[in-house]
PDB file of N, H, CA, C and O in Angstrom:
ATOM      1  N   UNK A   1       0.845  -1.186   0.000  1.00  0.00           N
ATOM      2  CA  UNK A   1       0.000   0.000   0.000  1.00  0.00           C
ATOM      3  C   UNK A   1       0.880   1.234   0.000  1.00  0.00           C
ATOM      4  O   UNK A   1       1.796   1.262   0.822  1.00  0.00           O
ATOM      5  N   UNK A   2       0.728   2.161  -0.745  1.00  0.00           N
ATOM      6  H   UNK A   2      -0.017   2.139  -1.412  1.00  0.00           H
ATOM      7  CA  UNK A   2       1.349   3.173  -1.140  1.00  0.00           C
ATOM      8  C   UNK A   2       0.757   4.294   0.158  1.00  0.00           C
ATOM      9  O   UNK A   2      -0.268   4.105   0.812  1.00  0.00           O
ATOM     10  N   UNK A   3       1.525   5.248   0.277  1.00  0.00           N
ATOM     11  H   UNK A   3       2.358   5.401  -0.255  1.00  0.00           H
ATOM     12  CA  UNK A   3       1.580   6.129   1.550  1.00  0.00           C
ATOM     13  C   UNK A   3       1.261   7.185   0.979  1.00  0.00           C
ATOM     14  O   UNK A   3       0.655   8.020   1.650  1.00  0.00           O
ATOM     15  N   UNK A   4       1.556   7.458  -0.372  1.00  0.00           N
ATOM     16  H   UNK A   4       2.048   6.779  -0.917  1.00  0.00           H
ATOM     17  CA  UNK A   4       1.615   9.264  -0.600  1.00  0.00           C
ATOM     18  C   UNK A   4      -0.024   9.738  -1.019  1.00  0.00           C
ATOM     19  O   UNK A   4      -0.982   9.072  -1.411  1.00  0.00           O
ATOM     20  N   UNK A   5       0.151  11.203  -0.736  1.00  0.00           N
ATOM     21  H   UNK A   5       0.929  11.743  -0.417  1.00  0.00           H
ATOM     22  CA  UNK A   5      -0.945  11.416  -0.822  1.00  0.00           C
ATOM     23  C   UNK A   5      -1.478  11.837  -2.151  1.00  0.00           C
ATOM     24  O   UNK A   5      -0.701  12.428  -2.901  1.00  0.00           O
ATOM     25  N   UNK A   6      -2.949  11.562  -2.618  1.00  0.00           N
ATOM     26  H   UNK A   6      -3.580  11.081  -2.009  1.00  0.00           H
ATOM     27  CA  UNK A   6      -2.789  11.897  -4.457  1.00  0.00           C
ATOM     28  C   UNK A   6      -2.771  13.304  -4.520  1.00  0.00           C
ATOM     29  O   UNK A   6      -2.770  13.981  -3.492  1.00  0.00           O
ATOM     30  N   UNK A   7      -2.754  13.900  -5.892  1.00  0.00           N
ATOM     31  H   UNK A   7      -2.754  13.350  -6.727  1.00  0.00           H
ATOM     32  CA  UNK A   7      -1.999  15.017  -6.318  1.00  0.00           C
ATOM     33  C   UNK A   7      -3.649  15.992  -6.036  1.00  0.00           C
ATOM     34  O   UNK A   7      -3.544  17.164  -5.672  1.00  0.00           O
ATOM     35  N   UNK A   8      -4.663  15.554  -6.184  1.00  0.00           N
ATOM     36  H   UNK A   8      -4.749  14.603  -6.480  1.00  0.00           H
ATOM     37  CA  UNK A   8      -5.524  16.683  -5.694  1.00  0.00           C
ATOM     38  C   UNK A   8      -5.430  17.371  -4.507  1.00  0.00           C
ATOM     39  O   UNK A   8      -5.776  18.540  -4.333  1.00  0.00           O
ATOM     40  N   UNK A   9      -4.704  16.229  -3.263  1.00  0.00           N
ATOM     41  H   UNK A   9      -4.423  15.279  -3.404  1.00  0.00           H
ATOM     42  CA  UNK A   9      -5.104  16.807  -1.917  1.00  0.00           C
ATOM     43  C   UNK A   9      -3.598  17.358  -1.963  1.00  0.00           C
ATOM     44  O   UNK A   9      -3.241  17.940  -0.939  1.00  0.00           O
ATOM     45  N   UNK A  10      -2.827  17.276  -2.823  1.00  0.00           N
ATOM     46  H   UNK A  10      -3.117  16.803  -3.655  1.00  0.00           H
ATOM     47  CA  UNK A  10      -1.811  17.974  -2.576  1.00  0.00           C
ATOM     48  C   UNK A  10      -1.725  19.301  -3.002  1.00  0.00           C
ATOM     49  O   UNK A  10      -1.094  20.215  -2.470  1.00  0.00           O
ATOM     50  N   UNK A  11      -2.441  19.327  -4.045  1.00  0.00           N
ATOM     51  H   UNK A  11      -2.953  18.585  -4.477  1.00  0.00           H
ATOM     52  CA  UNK A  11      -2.832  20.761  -4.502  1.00  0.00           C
ATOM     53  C   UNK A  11      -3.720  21.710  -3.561  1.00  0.00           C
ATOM     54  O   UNK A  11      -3.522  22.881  -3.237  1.00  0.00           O
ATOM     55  N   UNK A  12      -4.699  20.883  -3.244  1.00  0.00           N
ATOM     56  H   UNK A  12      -4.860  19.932  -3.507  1.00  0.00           H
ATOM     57  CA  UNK A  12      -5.480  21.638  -2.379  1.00  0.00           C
ATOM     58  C   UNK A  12      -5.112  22.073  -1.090  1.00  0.00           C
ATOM     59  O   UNK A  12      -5.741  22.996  -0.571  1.00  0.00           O
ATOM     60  N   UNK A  13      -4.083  21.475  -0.449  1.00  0.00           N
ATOM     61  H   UNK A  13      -3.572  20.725  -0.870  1.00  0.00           H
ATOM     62  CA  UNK A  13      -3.631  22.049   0.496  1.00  0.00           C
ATOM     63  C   UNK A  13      -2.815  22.774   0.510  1.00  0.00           C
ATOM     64  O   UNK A  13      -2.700  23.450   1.532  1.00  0.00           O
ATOM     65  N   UNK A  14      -1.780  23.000  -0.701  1.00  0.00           N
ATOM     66  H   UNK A  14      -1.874  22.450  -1.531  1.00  0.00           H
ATOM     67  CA  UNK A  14      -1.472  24.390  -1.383  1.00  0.00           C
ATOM     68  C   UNK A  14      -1.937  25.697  -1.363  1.00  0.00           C
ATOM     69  O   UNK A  14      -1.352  26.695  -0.940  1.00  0.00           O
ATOM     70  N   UNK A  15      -3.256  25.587  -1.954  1.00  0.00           N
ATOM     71  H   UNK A  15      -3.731  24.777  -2.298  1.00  0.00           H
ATOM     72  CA  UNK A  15      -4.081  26.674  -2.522  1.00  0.00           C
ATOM     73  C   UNK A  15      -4.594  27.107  -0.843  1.00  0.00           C
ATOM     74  O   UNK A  15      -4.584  28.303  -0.551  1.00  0.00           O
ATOM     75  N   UNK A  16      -4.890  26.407  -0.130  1.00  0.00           N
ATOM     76  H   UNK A  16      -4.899  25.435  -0.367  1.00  0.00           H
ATOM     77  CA  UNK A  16      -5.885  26.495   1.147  1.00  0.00           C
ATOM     78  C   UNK A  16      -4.010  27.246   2.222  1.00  0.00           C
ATOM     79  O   UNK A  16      -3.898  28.171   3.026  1.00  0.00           O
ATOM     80  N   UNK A  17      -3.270  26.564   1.825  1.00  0.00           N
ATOM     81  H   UNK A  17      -3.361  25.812   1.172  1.00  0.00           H
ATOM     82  CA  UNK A  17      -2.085  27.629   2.056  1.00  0.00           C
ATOM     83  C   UNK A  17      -1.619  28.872   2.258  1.00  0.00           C
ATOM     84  O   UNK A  17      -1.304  29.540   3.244  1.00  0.00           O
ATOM     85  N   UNK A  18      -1.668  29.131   0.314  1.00  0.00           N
ATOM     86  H   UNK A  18      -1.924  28.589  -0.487  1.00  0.00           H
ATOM     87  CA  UNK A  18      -1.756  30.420  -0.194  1.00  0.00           C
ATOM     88  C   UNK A  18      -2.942  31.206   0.500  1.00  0.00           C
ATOM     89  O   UNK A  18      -2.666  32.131   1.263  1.00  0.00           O
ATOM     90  N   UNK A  19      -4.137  30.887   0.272  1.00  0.00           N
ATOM     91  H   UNK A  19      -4.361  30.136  -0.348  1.00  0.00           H
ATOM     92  CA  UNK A  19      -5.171  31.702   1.112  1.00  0.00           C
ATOM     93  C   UNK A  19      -4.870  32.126   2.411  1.00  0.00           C
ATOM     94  O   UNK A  19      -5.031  33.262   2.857  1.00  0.00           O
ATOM     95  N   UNK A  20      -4.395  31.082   3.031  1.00  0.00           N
ATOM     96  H   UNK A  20      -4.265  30.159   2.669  1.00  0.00           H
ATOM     97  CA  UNK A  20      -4.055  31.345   4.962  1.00  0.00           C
ATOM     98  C   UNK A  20      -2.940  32.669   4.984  1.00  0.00           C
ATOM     99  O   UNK A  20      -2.726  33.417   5.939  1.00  0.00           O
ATOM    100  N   UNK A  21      -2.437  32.701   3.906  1.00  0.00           N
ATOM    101  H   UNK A  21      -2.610  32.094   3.131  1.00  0.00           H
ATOM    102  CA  UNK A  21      -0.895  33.287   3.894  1.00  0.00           C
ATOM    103  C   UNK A  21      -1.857  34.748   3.620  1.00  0.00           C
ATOM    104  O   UNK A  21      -1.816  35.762   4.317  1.00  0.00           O
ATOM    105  N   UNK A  22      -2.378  34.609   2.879  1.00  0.00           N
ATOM    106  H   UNK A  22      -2.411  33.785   2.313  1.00  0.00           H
ATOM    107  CA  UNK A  22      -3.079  36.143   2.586  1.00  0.00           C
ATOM    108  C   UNK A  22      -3.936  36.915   4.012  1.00  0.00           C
ATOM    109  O   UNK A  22      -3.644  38.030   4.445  1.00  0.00           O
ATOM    110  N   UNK A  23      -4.980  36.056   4.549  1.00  0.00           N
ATOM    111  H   UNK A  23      -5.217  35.150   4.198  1.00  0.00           H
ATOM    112  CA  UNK A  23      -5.873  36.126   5.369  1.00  0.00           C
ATOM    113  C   UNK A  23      -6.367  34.861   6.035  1.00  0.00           C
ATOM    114  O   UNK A  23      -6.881  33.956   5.378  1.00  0.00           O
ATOM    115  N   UNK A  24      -6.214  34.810   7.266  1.00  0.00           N
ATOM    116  H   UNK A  24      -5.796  35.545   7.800  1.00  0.00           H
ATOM    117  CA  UNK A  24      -6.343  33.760   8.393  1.00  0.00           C
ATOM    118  C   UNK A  24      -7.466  34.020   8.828  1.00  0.00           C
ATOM    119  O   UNK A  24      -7.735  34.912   9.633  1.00  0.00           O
ATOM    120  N   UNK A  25      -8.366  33.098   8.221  1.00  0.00           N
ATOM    121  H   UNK A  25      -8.147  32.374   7.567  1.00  0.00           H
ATOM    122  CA  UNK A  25      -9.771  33.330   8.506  1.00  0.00           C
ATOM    123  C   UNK A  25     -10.658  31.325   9.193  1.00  0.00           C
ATOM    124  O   UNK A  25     -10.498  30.221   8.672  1.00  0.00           O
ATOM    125  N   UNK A  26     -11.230  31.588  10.058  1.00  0.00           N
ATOM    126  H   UNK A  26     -11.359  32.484  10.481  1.00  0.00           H
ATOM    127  CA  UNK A  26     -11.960  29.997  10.540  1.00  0.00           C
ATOM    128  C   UNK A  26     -11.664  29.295   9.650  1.00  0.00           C
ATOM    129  O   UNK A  26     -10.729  28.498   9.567  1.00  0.00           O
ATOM    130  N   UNK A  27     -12.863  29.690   8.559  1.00  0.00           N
ATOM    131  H   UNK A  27     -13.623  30.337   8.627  1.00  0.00           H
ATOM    132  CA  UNK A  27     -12.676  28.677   7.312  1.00  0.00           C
ATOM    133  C   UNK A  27     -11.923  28.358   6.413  1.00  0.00           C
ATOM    134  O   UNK A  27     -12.300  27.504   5.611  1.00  0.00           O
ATOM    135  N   UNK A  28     -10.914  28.827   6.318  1.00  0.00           N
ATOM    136  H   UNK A  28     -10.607  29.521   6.970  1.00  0.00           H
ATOM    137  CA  UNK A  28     -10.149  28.001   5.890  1.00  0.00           C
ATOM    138  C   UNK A  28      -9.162  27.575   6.020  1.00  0.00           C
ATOM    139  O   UNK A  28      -8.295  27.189   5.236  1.00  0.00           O
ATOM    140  N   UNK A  29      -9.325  27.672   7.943  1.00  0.00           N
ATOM    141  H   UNK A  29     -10.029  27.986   8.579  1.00  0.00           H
ATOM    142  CA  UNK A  29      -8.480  26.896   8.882  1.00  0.00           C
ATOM    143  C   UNK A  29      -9.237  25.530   9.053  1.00  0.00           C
ATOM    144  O   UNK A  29      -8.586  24.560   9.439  1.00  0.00           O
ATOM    145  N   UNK A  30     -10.499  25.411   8.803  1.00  0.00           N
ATOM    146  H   UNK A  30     -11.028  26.199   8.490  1.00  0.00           H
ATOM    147  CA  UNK A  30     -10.998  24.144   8.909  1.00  0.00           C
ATOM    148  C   UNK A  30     -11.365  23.510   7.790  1.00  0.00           C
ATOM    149  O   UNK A  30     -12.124  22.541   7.779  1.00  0.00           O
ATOM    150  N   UNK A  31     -10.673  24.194   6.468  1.00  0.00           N
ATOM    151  H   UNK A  31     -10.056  24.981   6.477  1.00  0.00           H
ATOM    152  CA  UNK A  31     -10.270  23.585   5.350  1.00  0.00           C
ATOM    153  C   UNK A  31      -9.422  22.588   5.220  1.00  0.00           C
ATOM    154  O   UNK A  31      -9.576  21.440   4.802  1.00  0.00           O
ATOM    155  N   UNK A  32      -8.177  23.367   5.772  1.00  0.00           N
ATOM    156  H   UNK A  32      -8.052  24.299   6.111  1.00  0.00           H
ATOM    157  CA  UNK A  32      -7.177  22.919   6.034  1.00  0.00           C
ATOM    158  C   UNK A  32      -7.236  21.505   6.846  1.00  0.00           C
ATOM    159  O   UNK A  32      -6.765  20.464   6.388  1.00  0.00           O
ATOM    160  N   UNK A  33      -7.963  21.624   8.284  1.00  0.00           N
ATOM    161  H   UNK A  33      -8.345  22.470   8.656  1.00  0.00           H
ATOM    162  CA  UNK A  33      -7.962  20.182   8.812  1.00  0.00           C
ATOM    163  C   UNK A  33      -8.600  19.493   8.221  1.00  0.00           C
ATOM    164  O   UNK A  33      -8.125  18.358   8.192  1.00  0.00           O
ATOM    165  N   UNK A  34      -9.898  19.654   7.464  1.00  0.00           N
ATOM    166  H   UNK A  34     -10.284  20.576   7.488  1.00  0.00           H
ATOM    167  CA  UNK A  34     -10.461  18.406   6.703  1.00  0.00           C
ATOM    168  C   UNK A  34      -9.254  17.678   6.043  1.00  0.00           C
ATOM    169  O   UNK A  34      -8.988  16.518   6.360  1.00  0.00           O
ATOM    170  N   UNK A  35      -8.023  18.838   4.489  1.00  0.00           N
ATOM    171  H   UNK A  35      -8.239  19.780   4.231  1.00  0.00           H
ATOM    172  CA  UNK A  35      -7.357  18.072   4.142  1.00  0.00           C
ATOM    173  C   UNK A  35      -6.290  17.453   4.679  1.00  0.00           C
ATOM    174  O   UNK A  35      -5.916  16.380   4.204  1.00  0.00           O
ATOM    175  N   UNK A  36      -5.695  17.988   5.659  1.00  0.00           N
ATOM    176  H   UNK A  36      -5.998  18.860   6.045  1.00  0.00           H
ATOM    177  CA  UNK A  36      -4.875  17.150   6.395  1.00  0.00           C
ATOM    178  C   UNK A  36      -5.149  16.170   7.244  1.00  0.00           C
ATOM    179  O   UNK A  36      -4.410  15.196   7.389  1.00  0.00           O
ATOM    180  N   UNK A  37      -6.470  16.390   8.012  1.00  0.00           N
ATOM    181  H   UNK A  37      -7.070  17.182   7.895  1.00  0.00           H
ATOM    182  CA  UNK A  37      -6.904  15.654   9.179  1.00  0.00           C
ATOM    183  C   UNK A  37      -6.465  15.757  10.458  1.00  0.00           C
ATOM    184  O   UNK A  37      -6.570  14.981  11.408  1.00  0.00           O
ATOM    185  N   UNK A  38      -5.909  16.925  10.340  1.00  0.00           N
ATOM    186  H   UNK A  38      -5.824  17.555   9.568  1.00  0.00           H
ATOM    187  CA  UNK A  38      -4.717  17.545  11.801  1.00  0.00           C
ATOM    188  C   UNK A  38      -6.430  18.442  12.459  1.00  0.00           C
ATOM    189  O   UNK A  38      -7.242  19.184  11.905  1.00  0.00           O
ATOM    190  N   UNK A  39      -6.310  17.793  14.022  1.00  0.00           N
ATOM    191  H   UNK A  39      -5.650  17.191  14.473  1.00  0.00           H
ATOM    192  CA  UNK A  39      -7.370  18.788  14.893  1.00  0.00           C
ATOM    193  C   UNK A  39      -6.784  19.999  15.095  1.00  0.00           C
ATOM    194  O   UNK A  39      -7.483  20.960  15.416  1.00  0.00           O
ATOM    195  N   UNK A  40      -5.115  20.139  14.898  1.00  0.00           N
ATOM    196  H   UNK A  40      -4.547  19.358  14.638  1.00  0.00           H
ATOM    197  CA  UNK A  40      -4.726  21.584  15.379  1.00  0.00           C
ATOM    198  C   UNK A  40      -5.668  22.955  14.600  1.00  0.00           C
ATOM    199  O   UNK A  40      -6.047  24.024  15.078  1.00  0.00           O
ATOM    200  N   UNK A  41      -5.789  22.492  13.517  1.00  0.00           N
ATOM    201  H   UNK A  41      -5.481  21.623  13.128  1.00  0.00           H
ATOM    202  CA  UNK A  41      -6.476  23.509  12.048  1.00  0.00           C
ATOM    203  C   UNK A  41      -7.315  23.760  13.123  1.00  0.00           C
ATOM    204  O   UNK A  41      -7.030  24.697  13.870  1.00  0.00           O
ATOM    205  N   UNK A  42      -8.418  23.006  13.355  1.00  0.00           N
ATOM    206  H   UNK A  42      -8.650  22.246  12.748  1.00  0.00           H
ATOM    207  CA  UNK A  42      -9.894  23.135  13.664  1.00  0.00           C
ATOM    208  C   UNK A  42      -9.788  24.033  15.292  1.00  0.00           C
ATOM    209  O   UNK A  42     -10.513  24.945  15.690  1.00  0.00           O
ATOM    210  N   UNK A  43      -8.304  23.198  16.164  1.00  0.00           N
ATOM    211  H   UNK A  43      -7.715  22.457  15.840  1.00  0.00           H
ATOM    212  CA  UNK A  43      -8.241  24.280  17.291  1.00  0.00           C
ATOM    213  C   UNK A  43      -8.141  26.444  17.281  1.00  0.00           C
ATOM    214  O   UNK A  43      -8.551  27.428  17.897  1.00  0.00           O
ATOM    215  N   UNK A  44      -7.166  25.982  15.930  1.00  0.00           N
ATOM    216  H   UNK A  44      -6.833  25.183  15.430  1.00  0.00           H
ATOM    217  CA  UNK A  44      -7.029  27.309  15.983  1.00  0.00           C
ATOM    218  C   UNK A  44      -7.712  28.105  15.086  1.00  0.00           C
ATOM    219  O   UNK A  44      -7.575  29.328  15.112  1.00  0.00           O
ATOM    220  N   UNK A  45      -8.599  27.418  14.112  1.00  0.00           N
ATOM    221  H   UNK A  45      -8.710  26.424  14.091  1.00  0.00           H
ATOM    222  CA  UNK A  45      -9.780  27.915  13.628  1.00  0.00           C
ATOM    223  C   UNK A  45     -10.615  28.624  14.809  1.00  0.00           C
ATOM    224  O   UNK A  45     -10.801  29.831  14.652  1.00  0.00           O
ATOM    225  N   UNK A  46     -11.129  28.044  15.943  1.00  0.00           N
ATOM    226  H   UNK A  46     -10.978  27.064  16.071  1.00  0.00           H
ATOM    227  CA  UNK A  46     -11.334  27.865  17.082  1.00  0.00           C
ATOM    228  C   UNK A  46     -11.346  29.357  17.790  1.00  0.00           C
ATOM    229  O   UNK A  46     -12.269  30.028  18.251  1.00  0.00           O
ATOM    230  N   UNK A  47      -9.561  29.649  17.652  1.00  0.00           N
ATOM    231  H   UNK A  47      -8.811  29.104  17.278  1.00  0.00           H
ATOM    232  CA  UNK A  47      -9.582  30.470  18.691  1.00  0.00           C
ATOM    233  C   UNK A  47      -9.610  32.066  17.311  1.00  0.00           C
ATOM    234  O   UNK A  47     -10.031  33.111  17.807  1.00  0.00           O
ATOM    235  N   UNK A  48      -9.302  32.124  16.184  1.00  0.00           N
ATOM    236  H   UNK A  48      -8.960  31.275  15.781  1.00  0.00           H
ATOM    237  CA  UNK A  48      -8.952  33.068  15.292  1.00  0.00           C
ATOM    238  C   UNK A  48     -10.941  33.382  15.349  1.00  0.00           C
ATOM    239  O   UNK A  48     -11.565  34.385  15.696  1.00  0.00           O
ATOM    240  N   UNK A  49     -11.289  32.396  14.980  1.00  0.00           N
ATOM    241  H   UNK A  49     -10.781  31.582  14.699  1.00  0.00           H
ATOM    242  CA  UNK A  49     -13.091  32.963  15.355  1.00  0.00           C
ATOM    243  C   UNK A  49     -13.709  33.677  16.890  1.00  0.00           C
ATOM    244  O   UNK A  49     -14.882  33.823  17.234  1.00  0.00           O
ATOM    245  N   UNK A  50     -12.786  33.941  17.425  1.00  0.00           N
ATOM    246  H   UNK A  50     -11.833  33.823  17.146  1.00  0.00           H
ATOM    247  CA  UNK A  50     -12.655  34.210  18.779  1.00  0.00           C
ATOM    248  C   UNK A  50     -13.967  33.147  19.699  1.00  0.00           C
ATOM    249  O   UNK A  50     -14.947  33.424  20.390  1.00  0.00           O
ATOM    250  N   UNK A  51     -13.513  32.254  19.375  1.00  0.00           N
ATOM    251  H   UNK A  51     -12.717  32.029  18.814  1.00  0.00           H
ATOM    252  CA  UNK A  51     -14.441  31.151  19.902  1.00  0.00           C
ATOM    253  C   UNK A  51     -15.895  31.061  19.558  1.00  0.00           C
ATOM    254  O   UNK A  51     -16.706  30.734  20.425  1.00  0.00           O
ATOM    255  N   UNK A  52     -16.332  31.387  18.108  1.00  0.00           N
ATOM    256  H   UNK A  52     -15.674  31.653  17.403  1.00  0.00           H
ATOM    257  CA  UNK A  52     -17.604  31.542  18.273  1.00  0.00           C
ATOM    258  C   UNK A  52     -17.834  30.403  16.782  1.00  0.00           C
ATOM    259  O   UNK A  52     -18.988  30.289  16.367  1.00  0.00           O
ATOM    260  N   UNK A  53     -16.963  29.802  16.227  1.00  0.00           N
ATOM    261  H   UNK A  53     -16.026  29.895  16.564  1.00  0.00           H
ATOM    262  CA  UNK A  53     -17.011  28.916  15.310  1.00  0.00           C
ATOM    263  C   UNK A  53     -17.553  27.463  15.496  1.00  0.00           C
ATOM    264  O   UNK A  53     -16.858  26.521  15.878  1.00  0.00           O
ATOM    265  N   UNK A  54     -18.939  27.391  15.166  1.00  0.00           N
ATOM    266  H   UNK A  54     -19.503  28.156  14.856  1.00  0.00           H
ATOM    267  CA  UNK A  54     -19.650  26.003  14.907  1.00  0.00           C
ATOM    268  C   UNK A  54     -19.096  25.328  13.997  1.00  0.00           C
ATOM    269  O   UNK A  54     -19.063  24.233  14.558  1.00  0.00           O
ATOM    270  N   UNK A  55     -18.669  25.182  13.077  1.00  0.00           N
ATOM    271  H   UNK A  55     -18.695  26.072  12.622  1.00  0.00           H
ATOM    272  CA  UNK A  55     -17.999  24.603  11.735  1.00  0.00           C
ATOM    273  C   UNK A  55     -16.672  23.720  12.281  1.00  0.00           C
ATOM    274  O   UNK A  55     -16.410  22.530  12.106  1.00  0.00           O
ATOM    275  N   UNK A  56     -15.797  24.966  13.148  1.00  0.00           N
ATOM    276  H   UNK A  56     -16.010  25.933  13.289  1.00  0.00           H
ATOM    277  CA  UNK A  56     -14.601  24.245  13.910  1.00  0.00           C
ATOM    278  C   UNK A  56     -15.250  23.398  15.113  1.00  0.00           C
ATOM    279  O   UNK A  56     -15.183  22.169  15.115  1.00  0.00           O
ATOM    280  N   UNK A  57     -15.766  23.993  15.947  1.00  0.00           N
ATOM    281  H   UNK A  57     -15.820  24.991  15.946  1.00  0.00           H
ATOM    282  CA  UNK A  57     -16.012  22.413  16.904  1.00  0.00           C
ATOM    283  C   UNK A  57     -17.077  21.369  16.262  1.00  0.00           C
ATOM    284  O   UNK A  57     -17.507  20.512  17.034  1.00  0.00           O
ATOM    285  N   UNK A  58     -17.305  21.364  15.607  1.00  0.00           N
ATOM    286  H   UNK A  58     -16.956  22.061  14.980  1.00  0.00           H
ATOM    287  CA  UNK A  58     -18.710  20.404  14.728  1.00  0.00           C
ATOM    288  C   UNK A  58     -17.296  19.717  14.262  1.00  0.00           C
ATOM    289  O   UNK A  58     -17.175  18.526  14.546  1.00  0.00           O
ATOM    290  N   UNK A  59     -16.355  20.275  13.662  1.00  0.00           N
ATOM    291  H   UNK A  59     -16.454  21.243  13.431  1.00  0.00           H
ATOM    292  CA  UNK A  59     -15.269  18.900  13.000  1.00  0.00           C
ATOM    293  C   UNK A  59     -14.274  18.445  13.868  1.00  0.00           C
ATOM    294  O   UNK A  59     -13.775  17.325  13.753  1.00  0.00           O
ATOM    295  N   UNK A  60     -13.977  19.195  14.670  1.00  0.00           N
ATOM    296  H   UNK A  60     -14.382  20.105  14.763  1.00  0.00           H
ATOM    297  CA  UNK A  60     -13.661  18.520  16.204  1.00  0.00           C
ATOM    298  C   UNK A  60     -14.213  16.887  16.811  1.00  0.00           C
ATOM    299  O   UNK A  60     -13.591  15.836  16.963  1.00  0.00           O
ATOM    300  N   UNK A  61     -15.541  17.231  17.038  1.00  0.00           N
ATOM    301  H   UNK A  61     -16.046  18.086  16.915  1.00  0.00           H
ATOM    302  CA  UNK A  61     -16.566  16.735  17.195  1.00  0.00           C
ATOM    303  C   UNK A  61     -16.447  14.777  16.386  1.00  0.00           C
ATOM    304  O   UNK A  61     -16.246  13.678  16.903  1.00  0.00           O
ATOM    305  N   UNK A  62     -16.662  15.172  15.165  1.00  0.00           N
ATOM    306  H   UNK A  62     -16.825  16.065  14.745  1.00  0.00           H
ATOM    307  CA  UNK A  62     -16.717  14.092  13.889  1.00  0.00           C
ATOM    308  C   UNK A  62     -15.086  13.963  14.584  1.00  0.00           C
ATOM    309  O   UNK A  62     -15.173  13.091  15.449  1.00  0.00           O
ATOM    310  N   UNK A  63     -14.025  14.357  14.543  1.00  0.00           N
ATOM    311  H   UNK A  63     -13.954  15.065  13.840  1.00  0.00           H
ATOM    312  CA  UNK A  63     -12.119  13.955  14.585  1.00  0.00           C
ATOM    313  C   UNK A  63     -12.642  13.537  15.338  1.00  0.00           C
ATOM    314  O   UNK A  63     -13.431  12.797  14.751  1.00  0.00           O
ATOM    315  N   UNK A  64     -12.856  13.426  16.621  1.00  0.00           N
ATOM    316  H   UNK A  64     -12.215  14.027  17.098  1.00  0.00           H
ATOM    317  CA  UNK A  64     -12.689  12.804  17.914  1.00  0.00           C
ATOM    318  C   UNK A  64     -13.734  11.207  17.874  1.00  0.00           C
ATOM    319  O   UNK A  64     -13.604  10.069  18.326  1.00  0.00           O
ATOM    320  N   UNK A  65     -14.653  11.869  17.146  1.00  0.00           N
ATOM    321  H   UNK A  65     -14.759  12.794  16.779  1.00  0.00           H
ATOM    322  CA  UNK A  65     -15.662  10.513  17.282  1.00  0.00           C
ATOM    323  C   UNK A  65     -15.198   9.607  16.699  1.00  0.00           C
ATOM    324  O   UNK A  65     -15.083   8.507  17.240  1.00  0.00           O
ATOM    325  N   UNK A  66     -14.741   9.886  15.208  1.00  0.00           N
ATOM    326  H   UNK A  66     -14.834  10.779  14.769  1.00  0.00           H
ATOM    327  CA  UNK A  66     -14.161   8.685  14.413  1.00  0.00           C
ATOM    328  C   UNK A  66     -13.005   7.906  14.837  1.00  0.00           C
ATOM    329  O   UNK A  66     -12.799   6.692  14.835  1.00  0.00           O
ATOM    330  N   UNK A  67     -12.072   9.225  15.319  1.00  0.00           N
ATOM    331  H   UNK A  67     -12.239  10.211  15.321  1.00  0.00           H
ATOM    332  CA  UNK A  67     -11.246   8.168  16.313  1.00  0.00           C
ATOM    333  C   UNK A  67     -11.076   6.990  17.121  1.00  0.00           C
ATOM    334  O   UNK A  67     -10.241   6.084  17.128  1.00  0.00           O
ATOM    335  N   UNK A  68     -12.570   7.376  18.112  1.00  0.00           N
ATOM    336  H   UNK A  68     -13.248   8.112  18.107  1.00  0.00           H
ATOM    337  CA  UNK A  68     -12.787   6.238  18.620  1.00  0.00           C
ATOM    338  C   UNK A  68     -13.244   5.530  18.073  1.00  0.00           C
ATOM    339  O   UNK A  68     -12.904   4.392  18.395  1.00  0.00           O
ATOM    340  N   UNK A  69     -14.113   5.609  17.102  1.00  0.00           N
ATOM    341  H   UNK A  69     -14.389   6.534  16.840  1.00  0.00           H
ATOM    342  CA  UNK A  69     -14.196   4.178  16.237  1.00  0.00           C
ATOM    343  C   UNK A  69     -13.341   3.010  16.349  1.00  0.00           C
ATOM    344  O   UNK A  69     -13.565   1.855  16.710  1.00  0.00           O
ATOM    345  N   UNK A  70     -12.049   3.761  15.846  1.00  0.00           N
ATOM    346  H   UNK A  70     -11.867   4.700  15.552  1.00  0.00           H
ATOM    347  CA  UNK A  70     -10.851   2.792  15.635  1.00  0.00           C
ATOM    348  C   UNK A  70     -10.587   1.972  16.303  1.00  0.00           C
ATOM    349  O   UNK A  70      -9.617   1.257  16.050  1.00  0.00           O
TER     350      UNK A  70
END
């Protein structure tokens, strides 16, 4: 099984990059964790919304649950 990641999500986390680099905004700090799958995105989505972001703890929420799935 191959490890790397395909070339869309590599792009897209590029572009979702470039955007952050311009303006650090929730969304598309919790862009970012969808494509990576890192909860840090969604934490500091979190706090840049000055805590008022449903979108970031709602994918919090789903990270943590699926986890335990496992």
């Amino acid at each position: 099984m191959c490890n790397m990641k395909p070339v869309v999500v590599v792009e897209a986390e590029r572009l979702i990059r470039d955007q952050l680099a311009l303006s650090e905004t929730a969304t598309m700090l919790c862009y970012l964790g969808d494509v990576t799958a890192d909860p840090q995105h969604y934490h500091r989505a979190w706090e840049v919304s000055a805590r008022r972001s449903a979108r970031s703890q709602r994918a919090l929420a789903y990270f943590y649950f699926n986890k335990a799935k496992v």
